[in-house]
Each structure stands twice: as C-alpha cells, then as structure tokens.
C-alpha positions in Angstrom: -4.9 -16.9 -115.2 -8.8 -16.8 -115.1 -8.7 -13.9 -117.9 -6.2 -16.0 -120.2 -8.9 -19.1 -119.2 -11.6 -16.6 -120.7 -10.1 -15.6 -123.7 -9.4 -19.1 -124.6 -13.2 -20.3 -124.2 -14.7 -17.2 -125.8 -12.5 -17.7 -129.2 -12.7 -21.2 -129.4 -16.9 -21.4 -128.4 -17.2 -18.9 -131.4 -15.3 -22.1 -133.6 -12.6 -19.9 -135.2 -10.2 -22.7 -133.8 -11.0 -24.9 -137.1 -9.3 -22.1 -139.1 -5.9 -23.3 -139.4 -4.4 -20.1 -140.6 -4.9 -16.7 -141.2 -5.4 -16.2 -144.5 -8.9 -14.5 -145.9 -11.3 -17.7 -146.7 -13.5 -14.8 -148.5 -11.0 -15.5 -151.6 -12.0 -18.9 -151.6 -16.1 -17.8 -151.5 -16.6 -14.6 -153.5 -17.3 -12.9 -150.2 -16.4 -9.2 -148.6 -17.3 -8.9 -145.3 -16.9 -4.7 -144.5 -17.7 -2.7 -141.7 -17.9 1.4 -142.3 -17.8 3.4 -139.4 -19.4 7.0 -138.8 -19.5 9.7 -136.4 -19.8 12.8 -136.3 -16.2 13.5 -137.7 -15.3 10.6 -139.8 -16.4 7.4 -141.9 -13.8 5.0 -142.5 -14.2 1.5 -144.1 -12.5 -1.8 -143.0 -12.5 -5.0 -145.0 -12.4 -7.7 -142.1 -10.6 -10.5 -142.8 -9.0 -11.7 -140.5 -10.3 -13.7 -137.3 -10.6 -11.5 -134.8 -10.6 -7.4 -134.3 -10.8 -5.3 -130.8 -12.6 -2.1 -131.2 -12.6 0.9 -129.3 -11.4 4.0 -128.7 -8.3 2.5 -127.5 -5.7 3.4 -129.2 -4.0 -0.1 -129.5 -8.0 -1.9 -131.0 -7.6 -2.9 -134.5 -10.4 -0.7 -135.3 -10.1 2.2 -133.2 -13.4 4.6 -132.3 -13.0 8.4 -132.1 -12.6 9.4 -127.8 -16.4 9.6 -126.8 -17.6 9.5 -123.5 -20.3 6.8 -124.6 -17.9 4.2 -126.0 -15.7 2.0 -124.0 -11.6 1.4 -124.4 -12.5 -2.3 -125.3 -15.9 -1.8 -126.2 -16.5 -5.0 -128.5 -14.4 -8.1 -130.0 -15.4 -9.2 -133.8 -14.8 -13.0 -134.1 -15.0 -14.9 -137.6 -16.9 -17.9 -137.3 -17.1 -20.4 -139.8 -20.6 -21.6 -141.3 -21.9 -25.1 -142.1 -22.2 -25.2 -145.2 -18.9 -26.6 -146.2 -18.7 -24.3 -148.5 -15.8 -22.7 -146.5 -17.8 -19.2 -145.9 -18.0 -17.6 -142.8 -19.7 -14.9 -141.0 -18.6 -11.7 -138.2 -20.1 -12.0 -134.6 -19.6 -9.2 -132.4 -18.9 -9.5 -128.9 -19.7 -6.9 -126.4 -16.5 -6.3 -124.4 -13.1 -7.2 -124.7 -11.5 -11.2 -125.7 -11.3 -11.2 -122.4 -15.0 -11.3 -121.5 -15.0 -8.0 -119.5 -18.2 -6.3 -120.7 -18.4 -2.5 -122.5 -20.0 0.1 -120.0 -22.8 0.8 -121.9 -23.2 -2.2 -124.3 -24.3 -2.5 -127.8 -27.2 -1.6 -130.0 -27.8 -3.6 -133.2 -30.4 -2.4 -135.6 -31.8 0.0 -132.7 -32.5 -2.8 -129.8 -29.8 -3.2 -127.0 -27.6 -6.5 -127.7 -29.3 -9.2 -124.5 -28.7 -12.5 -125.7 -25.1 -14.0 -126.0 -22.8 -17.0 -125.2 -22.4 -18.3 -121.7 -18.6 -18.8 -120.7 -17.4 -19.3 -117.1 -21.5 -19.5 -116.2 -21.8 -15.5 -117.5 -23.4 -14.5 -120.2 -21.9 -12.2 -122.5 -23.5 -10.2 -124.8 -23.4 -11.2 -128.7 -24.6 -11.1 -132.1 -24.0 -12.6 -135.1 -23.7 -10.2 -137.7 -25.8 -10.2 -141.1 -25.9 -7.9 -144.3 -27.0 -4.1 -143.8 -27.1 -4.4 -139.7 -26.2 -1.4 -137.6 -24.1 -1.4 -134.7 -24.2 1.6 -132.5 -21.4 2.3 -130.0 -22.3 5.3 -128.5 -23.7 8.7 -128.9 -22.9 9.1 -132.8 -20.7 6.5 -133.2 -22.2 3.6 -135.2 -20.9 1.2 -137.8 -23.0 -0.8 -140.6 -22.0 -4.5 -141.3 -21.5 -5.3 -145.1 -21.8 -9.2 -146.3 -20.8 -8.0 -150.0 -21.0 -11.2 -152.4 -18.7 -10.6 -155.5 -19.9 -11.8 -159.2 -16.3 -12.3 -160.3 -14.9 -16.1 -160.7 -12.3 -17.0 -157.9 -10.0 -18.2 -160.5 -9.1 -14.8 -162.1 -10.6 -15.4 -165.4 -13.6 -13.4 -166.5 -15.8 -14.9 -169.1 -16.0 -12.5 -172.2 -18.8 -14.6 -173.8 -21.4 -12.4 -171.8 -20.4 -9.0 -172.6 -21.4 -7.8 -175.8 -18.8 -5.3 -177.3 -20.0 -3.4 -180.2 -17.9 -0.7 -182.2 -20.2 1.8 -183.6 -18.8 4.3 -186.4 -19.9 7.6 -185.9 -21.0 7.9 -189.6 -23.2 4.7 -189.2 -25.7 6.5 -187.5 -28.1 8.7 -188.6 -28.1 12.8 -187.7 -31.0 14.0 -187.1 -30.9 17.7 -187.8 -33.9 20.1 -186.9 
C-alpha cells in the first residue's frame, strides 16, 4: 500500500498530473526531446514522449539497458514535467530508482558529478535531476545516455513557407567553361 502511496506522490510532485492525456505536447511546441543511449555494444535512440519511462536492464523498462553489473533492474524513472511558460512545453526529469521511490544501487551521474539533490516524498529524499540540452547521464560502467532538447524550425501547422527559399534553375549552357 505504502509503495502504491509512493508512486502516487512522486508522479504527481513532478506535476505530470495537469497532462490530461497522453498525447506528445512536443507537436504543439516544435520540440523533440531524445535520449541516445551507448555502451560498449550498442547506441540506440528514443524520442520520449510520453510521460513517464522505467529504465534499466530489466527487461520489462521502457528503455531497457544492456545486463551490466553496474546498472540496476530499475535503475531510474523519466517523468515529463510541464514548464511555466504557458506555452505548453515541457521538460524530462530523471529519477534515480524506480516510480516506486526505491533507489538504484549505485545512483546516477549527470555531466560527471553523482546526482545528490532531489525531491523529498514520504520525508526521503530521492535523487533527481531535471534534464537540459546536451547533458550526460551515466548508468554504469559504459553505459551512458545524452539528453537531446531538439527545437524544430518547421511550422506546427504543416505548411512550409516557400517565400524564403530561393529556387534557381541554372542551364548548363548559361555558364561559362573555362577551359585550360
């Protein structure tokens, strides 16, 4: 009951309970939010949108790590969390642990310092970051992942305005050959 208690506090503290569904709000703000994870073996790439993903090397975590000793079955939770600029944008934190609040073994490293500060929930502190553009999370012994805040150029409604490309047809006899 307690665990279900947990889960409950540490989704809605992160404020994803004002999304009322689950459809990407990075449609709505020219945003991709991607995470690209490498070891030794692999690099795979995940556009997140949705509002929360379990990783670790679990087999049943949305984004599932390769077996290393150094990384935990639940090793971290991403939550989306809405910003304040009423602009209906949002941002990734990542949680050490599992939705649960049970803590990783060995933690988290962003950008090469051990991840300290957090949320409190139940009078604990879990560990937790919120995640910004080019930041490295490391897992474990060769297992890291880079956070992406991509913003895109192209209009939301689907049209593309032509006006600023400039198209011009050159015929190959229009220019001049310059033989040696």
């Amino acid at each position: 009951m307690a665990a279900n208690n947990t889960k409950e506090i540490l989704i809605n503290h992160s404020s994803t309970h004002t999304l009322s569904n689950d459809v990407s709000m990075a449609a709505q703000t020219n945003e991709t939010h991607l995470l690209i994870v490498e070891h030794d073996q692999e690099r795979r790439e995940f556009i997140l949108d949705r509002p929360v993903y379990s990783i670790g090397r679990d087999s049943d975590c949305d984004i599932c790590l390769v077996n290393s000793l150094f990384v935990s079955r639940r090793h971290a939770t991403l939550i989306r969390v809405p910003r304040d600029d009423k602009k209906h944008s949002y941002y990734y934190r990542i949680v050490d642990g599992d939705a649960k609040g049970k803590p990783s073994s060995n933690g988290l490293m962003i950008n090469g310092r051990k991840v300290l500060d957090g949320l409190m929930v139940n009078g604990r502190k879990i560990p937790a970051h919120d995640l910004k553009n080019e930041d490295e999370i490391v897992f474990g012994a060769q297992v890291r992942a880079i956070y992406y805040l991509l913003r895109n150029s192209m209009p939301t409604g689907g049209e593309i305005d032509t006006s600023e490309y400039d198209i011009t047809l050159i015929d190959p006899r229009m220019t001049d050959d310059i033989e040696d």
